[in-house]
Every structure is written in C-alpha cells, then in structure tokens.
N, C-alpha and C positions, 0 to 999 in steps of 0.2 A: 486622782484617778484619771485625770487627761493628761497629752501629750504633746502640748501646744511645740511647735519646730522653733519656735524663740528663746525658749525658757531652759535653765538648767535643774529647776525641781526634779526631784527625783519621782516615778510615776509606779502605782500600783494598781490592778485589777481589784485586790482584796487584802489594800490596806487597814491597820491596826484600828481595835475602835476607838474613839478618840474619848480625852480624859473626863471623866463624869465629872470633875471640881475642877476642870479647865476654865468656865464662868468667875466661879466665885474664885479663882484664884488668881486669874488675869485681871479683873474688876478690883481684887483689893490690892495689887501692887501697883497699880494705875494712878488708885485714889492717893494711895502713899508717895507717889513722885511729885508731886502736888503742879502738874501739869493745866495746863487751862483747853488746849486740846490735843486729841487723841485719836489714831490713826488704828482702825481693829480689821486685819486684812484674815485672810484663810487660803489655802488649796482647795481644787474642787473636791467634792465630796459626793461625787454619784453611788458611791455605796450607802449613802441616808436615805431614808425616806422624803424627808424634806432636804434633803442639801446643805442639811447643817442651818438649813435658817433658824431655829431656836437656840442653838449653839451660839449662834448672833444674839439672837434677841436675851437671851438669858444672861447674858455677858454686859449688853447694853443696861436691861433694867437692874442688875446689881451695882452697875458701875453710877448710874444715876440717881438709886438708893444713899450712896456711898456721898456721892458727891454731884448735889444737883446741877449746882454751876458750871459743871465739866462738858466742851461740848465734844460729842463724838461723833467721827465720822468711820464708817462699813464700806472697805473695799470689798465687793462680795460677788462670788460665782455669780454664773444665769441661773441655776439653781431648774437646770433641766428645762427651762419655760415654763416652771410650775407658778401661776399667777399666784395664789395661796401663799406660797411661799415667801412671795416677794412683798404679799402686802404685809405677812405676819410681820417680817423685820422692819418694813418702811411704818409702822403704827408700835414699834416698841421702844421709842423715845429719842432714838437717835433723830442726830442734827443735818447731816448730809448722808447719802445715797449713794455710792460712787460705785460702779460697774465697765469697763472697759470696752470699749469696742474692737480695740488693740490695730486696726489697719482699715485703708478704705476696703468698700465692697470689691471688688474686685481680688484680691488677694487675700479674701480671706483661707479660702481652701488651703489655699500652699501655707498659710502661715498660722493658722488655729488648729484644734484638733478637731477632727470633723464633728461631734460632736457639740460644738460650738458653733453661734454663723453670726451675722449680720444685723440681721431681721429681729431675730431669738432676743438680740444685745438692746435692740432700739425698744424691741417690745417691754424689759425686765425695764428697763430706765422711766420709761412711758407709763408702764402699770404703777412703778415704786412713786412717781407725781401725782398721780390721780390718787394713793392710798390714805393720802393724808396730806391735808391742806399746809400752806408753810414749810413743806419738808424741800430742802435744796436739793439736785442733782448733779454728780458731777461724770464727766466721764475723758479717758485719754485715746491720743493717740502716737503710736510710734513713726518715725520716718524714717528715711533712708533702706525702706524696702522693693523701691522698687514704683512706689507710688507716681503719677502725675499732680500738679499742683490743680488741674481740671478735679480729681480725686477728692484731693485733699476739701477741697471747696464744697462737694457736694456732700461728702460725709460731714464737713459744720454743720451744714443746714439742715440734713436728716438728722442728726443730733437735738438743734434747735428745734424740728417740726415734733420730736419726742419730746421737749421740754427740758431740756437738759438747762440749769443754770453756769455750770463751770466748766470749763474745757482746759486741757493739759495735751501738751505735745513735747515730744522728746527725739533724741537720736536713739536708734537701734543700735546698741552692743550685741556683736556675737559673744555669746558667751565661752564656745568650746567651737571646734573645728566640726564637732558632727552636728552644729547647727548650721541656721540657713546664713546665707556670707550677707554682708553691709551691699547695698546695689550702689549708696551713696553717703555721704558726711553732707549733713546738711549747713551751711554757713550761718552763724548768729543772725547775720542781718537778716535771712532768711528766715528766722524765727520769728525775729521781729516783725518782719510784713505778717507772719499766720496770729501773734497775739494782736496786730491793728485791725485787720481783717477781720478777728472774727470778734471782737469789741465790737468796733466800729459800723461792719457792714453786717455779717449774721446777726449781734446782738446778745452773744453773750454777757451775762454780765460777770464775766472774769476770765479770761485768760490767763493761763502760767505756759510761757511757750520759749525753752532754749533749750540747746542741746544735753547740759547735764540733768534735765527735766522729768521726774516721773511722777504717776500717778499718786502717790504717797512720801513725795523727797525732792523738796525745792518747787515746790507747788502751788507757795503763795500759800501756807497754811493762818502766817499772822494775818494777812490781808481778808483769808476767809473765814477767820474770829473773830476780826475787827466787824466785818459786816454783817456775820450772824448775830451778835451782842448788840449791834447798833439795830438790827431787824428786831430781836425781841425788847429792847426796848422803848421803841416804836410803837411794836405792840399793846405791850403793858403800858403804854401812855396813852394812846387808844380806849382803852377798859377801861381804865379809870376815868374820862373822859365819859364816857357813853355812859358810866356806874352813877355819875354823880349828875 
C-alpha cells in the first residue's frame, strides 16, 4: 500500500486480501527445506488493522511448531507506529527483528513514502527490544543517495541509541528510470571503513556492509546463526547452572 521512490513493488490503495493459509503454508514449505535460518519479509499492508503483524506472528509460531530449532528472522513494515503491533510479533517467537530505516534523516522525505519517517523507524526497532528480552534487532541502510558520511555516522548511533544489534549497508540500484537516479557508487573500501566504524566505534555487534549488501541477501546470515545458537546456548548453560 506504500510508494517508497526506491522500490519497484507494485502499489495499491485497496489491495487484495491476503491468503488465510498463507501461514500455515509458508511455515510448512519452510520446515520442508530443512533450512537452519529463515528470512519472512512482507509489503506494507496499511489496509490491515494491525499491518499484517499476526500474519507474522502466525507464520512464526507454526513455523516453530513445525521446527523448533529453525531460527527466524521478520523483515517487517513500521506497522503504522502501532506499538501493539510490534510487540504482538517481537513476543511470538521469532529470533531477530529487522525493520529498515532505508536512508539517513535527512533524505528521508524524498526517498520513503511519506507515510513512512525516521523517527516512526527508530521507534518500531526501539519498542520490538524492549518487547522481549533476548530478542536481536537488526536494521539497514542504503547508499549512494545522496547521503554525507557526517549522515551516515549519525544514523549508526540513533540506530545503536534504539538498540539496534545488527546493522547492514548496501548500494542503491535504480531500479527503473522512473525511480530516483544513483547520487553515487560507493567504493568497497568504503564499505569497509562503515562495517569497522560501526563494530569498532558505534558498537554494533555485526556489521554486513558492501555494495551488493542487503537487508535480507548477503548479510552475514551464517555469522548471525552462528551467534544466535552460541547466545542460546549460553543461555541454556546458564539454567542449568542456576537449576542445579
């Protein structure tokens, strides 16, 4: 139902409604691929009452029914700034949290659909950490729009002051000529300063930062099931520890 000037999703006022066994049908081809993690993204959906977050969460606890050991992570709308929303899915099992910020402050207008902002973005990431303890957050961003590296710097940090654990940075593809044009190609080593940088000096604990980098594809997904799996079994060493 948005019209972000990046994207070449197709947009609708009073889109179709979406599949009542889209859950349990996504959830059992998922557990049938015998994948260890799993990426469940959406389109907005401002024509739901909730934004599709049960769609999520419904999707999540059949797929963890299915297959407890699978970890999954939810690219997901702002879901209107509905806080409800965001806790309902950040408490229905899933492993990470990821929602985009998609550009610094400054550019967001020209490059989100206004119904989208900045603030909205830091809040949904911010709410889905405090929803549930342990739960990772991750969030991206694009370059080559136009951005300053002063920008780029400050949206780490509001990112980090939201809580965010993961961060991802990419290059901006136009996709079609009636979207907004490249302002730049940002060079590899350039990447590389923004995943040292925000390791190193912000603090995240992950970086995925090169040009063919997105929030869902080439993102360091083995790196961040290697460290969820090493976090819960930490955990569960823990318990049993304090049990006995």
């Amino acid at each position: 139902t948005r019209g972000c000037r990046f994207c070449a999703v197709n947009t609708a006022s009073t889109p179709a409604p979406p599949d009542e066994m889209e859950p349990e049908n996504t959830a059992a081809a998922v557990a049938a691929w015998g994948v260890g993690y799993i990426v469940l993204t959406s389109v907005d959906r401002d024509d739901m009452p909730d934004g599709g977050a049960e769609h999520f969460a419904r999707t999540v606890r059949t797929l963890k029914a299915l297959r407890p050991d699978i970890l999954a992570e939810c690219l997901t709308p702002d879901f209107q700034g509905d806080r409800a929303a965001v806790a309902h899915l950040a408490r229905s099992g899933l492993d990470v949290f990821a929602h985009n910020v998609e550009t610094v402050e400054r550019l967001q207008k020209r490059v989100r659909d206004p119904r989208a902002g900045y603030q909205q973005s830091l809040d949904v990431l911010r709410w889905a950490k405090g929803a549930k303890e342990g739960l990772v957050t991750k969030t991206s961003l694009m370059l080559g729009l136009g951005e300053t590296d002063e920008e780029i710097e400050q949206a780490m940090r509001d990112c980090k002051d939201a809580g965010v654990d993961i961060f991802t940075l990419g290059q901006y593809l136009r996709p079609t000529a009636k979207h907004l044009p490249v302002k730049a190609y940002v060079t590899p080593a350039k990447f590389d300063h923004w995943k040292k940088y925000g390791e190193e000096v912000v603090g995240f604990r992950y970086v995925a930062s090169g040009p063919l980098v997105r929030s869902s594809y080439k993102a360091g997904e083995f790196f961040i099931e290697t460290m969820l799996r090493g976090d819960r079994a930490r955990s569960e060493s823990e318990a049993s520890v304090t049990a006995a």
